[in-house]
Each structure stands twice: as C-alpha cells, then as structure tokens.
C-alpha positions as CSV (number, residue, x, y, z in Angstrom):
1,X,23.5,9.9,-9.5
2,X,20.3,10.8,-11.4
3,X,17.1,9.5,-9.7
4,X,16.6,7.0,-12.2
5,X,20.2,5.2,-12.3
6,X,19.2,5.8,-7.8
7,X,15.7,4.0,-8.5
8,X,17.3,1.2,-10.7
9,X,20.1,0.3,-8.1
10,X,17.9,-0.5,-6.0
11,X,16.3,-3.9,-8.0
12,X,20.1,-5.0,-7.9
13,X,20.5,-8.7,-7.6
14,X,17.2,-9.2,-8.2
15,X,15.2,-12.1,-11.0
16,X,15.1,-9.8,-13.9
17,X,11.1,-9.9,-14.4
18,X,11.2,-10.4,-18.4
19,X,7.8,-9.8,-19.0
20,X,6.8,-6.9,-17.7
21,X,10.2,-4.8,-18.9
22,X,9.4,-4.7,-22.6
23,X,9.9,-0.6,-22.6
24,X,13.2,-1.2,-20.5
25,X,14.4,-3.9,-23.5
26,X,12.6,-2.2,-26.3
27,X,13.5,1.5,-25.4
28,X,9.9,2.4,-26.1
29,X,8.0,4.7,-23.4
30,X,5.4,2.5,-20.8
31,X,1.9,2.0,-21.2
32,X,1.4,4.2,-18.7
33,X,3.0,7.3,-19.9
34,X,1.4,6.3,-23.2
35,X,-2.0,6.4,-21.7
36,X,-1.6,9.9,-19.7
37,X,0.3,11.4,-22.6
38,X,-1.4,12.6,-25.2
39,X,-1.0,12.3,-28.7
40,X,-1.7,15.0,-31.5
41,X,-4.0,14.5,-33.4
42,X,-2.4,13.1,-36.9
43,X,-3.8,12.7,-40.3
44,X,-7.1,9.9,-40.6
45,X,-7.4,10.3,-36.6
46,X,-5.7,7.0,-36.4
47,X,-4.8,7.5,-32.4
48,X,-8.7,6.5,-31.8
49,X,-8.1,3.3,-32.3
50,X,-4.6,3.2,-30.5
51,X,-6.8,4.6,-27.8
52,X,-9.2,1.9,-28.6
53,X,-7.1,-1.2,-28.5
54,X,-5.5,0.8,-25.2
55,X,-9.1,0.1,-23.6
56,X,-8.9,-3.7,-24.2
57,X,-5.9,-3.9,-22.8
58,X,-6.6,-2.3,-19.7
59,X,-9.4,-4.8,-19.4
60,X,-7.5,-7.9,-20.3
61,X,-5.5,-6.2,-17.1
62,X,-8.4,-6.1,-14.8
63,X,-9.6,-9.3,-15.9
64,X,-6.2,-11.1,-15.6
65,X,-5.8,-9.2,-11.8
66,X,-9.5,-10.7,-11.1
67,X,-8.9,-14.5,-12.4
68,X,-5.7,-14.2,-10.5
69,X,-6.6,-13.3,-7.0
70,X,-10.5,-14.0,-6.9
71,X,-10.2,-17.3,-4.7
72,X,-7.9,-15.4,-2.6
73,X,-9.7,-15.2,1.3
74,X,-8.9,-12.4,4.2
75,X,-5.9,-10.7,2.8
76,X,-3.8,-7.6,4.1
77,X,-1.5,-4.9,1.8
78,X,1.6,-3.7,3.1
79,X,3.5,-1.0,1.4
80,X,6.5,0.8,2.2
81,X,10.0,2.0,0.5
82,X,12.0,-0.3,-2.2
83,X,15.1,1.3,-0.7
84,X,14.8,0.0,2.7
85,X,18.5,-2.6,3.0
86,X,18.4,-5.9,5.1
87,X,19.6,-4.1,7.7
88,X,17.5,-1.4,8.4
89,X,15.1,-2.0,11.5
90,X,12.2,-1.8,9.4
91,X,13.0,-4.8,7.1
92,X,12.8,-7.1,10.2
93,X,9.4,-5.3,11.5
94,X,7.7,-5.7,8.1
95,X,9.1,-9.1,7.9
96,X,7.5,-9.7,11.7
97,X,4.5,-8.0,11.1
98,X,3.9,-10.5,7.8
99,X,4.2,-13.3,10.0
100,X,2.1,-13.2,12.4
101,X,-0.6,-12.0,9.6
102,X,0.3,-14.9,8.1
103,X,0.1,-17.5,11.4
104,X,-3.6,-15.6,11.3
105,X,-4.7,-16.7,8.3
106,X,-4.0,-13.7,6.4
107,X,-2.6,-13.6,2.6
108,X,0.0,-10.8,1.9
109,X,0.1,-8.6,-0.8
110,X,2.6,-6.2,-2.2
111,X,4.2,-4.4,-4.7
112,X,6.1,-7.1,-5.3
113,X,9.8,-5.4,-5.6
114,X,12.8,-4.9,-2.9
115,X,12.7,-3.6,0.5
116,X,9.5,-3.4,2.7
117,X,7.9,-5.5,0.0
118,X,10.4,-8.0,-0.4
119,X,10.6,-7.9,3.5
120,X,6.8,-8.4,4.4
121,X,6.9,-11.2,1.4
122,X,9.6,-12.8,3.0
123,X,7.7,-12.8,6.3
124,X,4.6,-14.7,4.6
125,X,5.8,-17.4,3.3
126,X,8.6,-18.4,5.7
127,X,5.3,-18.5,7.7
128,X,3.4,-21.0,5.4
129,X,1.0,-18.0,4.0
130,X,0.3,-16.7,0.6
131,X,3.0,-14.2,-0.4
132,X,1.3,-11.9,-3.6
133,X,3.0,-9.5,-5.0
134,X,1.6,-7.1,-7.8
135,X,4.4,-5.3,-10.0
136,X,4.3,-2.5,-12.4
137,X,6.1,-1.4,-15.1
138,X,8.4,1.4,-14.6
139,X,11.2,3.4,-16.9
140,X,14.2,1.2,-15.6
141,X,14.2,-2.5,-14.8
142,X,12.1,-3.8,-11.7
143,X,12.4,-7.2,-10.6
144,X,10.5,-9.2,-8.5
145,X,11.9,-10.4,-5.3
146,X,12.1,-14.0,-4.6
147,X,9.6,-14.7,-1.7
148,X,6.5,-14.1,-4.1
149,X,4.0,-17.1,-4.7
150,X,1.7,-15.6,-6.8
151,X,3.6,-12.7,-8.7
152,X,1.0,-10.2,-11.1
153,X,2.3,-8.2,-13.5
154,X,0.7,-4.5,-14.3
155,X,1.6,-1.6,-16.8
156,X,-1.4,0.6,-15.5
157,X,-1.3,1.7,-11.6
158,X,-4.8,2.4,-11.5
159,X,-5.3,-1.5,-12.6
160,X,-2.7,-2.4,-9.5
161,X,-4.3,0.6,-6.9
162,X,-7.6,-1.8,-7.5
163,X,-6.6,-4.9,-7.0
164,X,-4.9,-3.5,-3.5
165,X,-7.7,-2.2,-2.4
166,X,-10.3,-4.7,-3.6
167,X,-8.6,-7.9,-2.5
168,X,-7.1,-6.2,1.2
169,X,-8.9,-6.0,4.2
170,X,-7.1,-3.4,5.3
171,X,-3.2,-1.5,4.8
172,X,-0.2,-1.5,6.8
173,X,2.1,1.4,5.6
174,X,5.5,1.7,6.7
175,X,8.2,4.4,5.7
176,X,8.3,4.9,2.5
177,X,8.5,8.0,0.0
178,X,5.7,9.2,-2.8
179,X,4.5,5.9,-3.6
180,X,3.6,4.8,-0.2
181,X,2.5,8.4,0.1
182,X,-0.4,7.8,-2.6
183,X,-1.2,4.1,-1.2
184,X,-1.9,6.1,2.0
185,X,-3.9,8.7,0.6
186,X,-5.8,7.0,-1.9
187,X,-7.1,4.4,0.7
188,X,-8.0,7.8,2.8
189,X,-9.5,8.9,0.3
190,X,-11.7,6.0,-0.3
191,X,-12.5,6.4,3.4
192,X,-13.6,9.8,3.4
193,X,-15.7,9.0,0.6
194,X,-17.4,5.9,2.0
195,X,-16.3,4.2,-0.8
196,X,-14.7,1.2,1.7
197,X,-15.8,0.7,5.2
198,X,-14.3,-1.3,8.1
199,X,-10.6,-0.9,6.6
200,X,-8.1,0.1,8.7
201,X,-5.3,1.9,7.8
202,X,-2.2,1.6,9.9
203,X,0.9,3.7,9.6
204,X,4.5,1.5,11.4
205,X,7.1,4.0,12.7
206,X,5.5,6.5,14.7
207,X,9.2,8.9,14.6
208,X,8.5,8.7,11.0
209,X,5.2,9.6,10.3
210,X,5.0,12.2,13.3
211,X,5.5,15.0,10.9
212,X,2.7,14.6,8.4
213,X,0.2,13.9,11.1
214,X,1.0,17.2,12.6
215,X,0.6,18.7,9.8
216,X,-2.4,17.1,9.3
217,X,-4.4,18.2,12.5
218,X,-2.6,21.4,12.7
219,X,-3.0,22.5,9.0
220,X,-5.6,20.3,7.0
221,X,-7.8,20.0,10.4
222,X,-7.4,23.4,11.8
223,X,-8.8,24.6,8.4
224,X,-11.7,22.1,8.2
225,X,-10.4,20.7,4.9
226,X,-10.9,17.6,6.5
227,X,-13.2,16.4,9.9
228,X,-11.9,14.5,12.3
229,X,-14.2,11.5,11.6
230,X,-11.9,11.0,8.6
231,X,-9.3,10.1,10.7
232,X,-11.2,7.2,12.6
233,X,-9.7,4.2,11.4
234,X,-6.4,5.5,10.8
235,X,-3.9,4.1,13.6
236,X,-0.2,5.1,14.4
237,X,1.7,2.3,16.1
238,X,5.3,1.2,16.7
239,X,4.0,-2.3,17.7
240,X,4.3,-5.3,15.9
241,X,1.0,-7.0,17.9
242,X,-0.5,-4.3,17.6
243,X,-0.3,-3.6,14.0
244,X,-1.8,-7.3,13.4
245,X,-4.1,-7.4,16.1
246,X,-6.3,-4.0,14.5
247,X,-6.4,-6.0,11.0
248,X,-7.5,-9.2,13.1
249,X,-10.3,-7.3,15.1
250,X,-11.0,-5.2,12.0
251,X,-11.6,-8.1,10.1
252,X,-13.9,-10.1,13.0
253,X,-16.3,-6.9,12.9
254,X,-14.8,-5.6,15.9
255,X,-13.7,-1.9,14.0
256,X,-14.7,0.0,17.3
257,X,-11.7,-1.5,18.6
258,X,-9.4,0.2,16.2
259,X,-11.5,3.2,16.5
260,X,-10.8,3.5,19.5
261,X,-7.0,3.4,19.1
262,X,-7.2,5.7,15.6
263,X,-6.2,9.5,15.3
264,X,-9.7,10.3,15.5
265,X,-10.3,8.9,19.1
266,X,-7.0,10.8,20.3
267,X,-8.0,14.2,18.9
268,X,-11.0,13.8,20.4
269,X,-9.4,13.0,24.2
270,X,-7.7,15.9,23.3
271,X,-10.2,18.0,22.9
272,X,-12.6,16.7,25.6
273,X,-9.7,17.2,28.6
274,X,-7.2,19.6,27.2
275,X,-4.8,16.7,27.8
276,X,-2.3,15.5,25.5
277,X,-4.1,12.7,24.0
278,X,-2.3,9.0,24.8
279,X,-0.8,7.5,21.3
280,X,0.8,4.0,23.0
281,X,-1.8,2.1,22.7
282,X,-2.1,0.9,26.0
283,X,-4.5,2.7,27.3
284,X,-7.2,2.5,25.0
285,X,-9.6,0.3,26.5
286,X,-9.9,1.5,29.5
287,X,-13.4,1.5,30.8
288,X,-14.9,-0.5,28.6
C-alpha cells in the first residue's frame, strides 16, 4: 500500500472535516506545498502578488489561531502517532494522562486527528476539561475526531507549531513517528535557545524512546553538539502521575522539581558516581 493510501486509512470513520480539505476535493496542491514550492518566474512577475496575497493569509491564520485560543488558561500539548488503534496500550495511557490534566485544571490541545490525539481528546472532555484540537491540511483527507470542543483549522504548520507552543505550558510526547519527532525537537530547540523557559518536555514510553536518547548522550553529547544543560527539563517516564504531576509542579514554579527528574540530572549522577544513573523516578528527591 503506498504511504499515502497507509496515511489516509488511518482518518477511517472519521467526520470528514469539509473545510479544511479543499486540495483533497479540488485536486489542487496545499497551501503548504504552495508556499515552500517555488514558482518560476513567468511573464509581468505576477507570482509577487500570489506571494503577496499568500502573506495575508498566513495572518488571517495567526490571527484566527490568536482570537480562538487567547482566553484559553494553563493548557498542556500532547502529541503522538495517528496510527495508534483503540487497543493499543498507549490509547488508554494518553487517554489517562488527559484526565487527570484535565481534573487539574488543565486544557488539552492536539493535533486534532486519530490515535494519541483522539485518545488524549477523549480523556479531556470525558473529564469535564477543554478538549482543542488544531488540524492541518494534508494531501489526503484528515478528519477530526469527535472528542474536540474547540476544533482549529491550519493549512500552514508553522501557524499550528505556534499556537502549540504559545498556548501550552509544557508537551507530553508519546510514540509517534516524524511528526511527533519535529514537535519534540522543535520545542528542544526552543529550549536550547531560551526562546521558552519553565516548559517541560516529557516523553511516555520509556521502551520506546530508549533508542534516541542513547543516541543522544552517546552520539550528539559525546561530540558536544549539544550540553547537557539542554537536556534539563526533558523527562522520560512510563508513569501516568508522574507525567501530570511534572506539568503541575512545572506550572506552580516548582521546575527544579522536574529538573531534578530530567535527562540532565541523570547524566549528571552518572557522571558524579560512575553509577548507572536511576530513570524510575522514585528516587529523585531524596535528600532534599
């Protein structure tokens, strides 16, 4: 099956979102491959203004994400594949996790779509909490799942990427494939940078993620392409309460708390003892 027809499956069953799927009905490219493709240059250099009207639109984008979600208090984003099933293990824990966010006081936002999204929407408002999700346009059809409150549409990711950020007091990222992947390294990014402070970011499924955090300290580390203080707020768990409780302290200006349970604060117990640095989470308090 081509990775398309694969992608498209997945929003099976799903409200067809009419709105945003004008290049799906219309058999025209997105605005997005639009904007990063460019056009020659053609006779009376008429693409400037397509370019030009391309600008307001982006705007109208940022203002309509801005109106949308400005009254919105202490939210948290929560990203993860679209091709997670009901059944997986991680549909219940993103569903959990949501929850208790939402018991909190917490709004949730996603992408919107199927899977860990529509799991960690679910979660939100069978709790009683704000359920956002922010969708994007893509080549096939993508629906929005039916636990959404407040549902966003987006043809530009870097319009969606803001609003994430901007309206989230921190991520939770479970499994997922190269979209999680740039949710995950953008908000790094924006760490390393200093472009955010206090947000934590928290990666669910420790089995999962083992790999790239390897390959992280023993690669990207080891070769000082990035310092360890990069790593400070980013926190590996496999537990639910713990998940929430690092957004909740996070959020109460109690970051050292996370700190103290992030990647950072293990490599440097590693480094201080020799020992193999303690990633349960139990421990980390201890003498405090």
């Amino acid at each position: 099956m081509a990775n398309t027809d694969a992608l498209a499956a997945i929003n099976v069953g799903l409200p067809a979102n009419e709105a945003l799927n004008q290049s799906k009905r219309l058999g025209r490219a997105t605005e997005d491959e639009k904007l990063l493709n460019r056009e020659p240059s053609r006779p009376g250099a008429d693409f400037i203004h397509t370019d030009a009207w391309r600008v307001l639109r982006i705007q109208g984008e940022f203002v309509g994400g801005f109106d949308a979600l400005a009254e919105v208090d202490a939210a948290v984003a929560i990203f993860g594949s679209a091709r997670v099933k009901p059944e997986d293990p991680m549909y219940a824990q993103a569903t959990e996790v949501a929850r208790r966010l939402a018991k909190a006081g917490f709004a949730v936002i996603t992408g919107g779509g199927p899977g860990i999204m529509e799991a960690a929407n679910k979660g939100a408002k069978e709790a009683g909490g704000l359920s956002i999700g922010c969708n994007i346009e893509l080549p096939f059809e993508q629906g929005s799942n039916s636990y959404v409150d407040v549902a966003l549409n987006f043809r530009y990711f870097f319009v969606r990427k803001t609003m994430f950020v901007k309206y989230s007091e921190g991520f939770i990222i479970f499994p997922g494939g190269f979209g999680t992947l740039d949710e995950l390294f953008e908000a790094l990014t924006l760490i390393q940078t200093r472009k955010i402070q206090n947000f934590p970011v928290i990666l669910f499924g420790r089995a999962y993620w083992q790999g790239l955090l390897d390959w992280i300290k023993g690669t990207v580390l080891a070769e000082g392409k990035v310092s360890v203080e990069d790593l400070d707020l980013l926190v590996v768990t496999d537990d639910v309460q713990e998940a929430c409780d690092t957004i909740v302290n996070c959020y109460q200006n109690r970051c050292w708390e996370a700190s103290e349970r992030s990647e950072a604060a293990a490599l440097a117990h590693e480094q201080k003892s020799g020992a193999k640095p303690d990633t349960t989470g139990t421990t980390q308090n201890e003498g405090r």
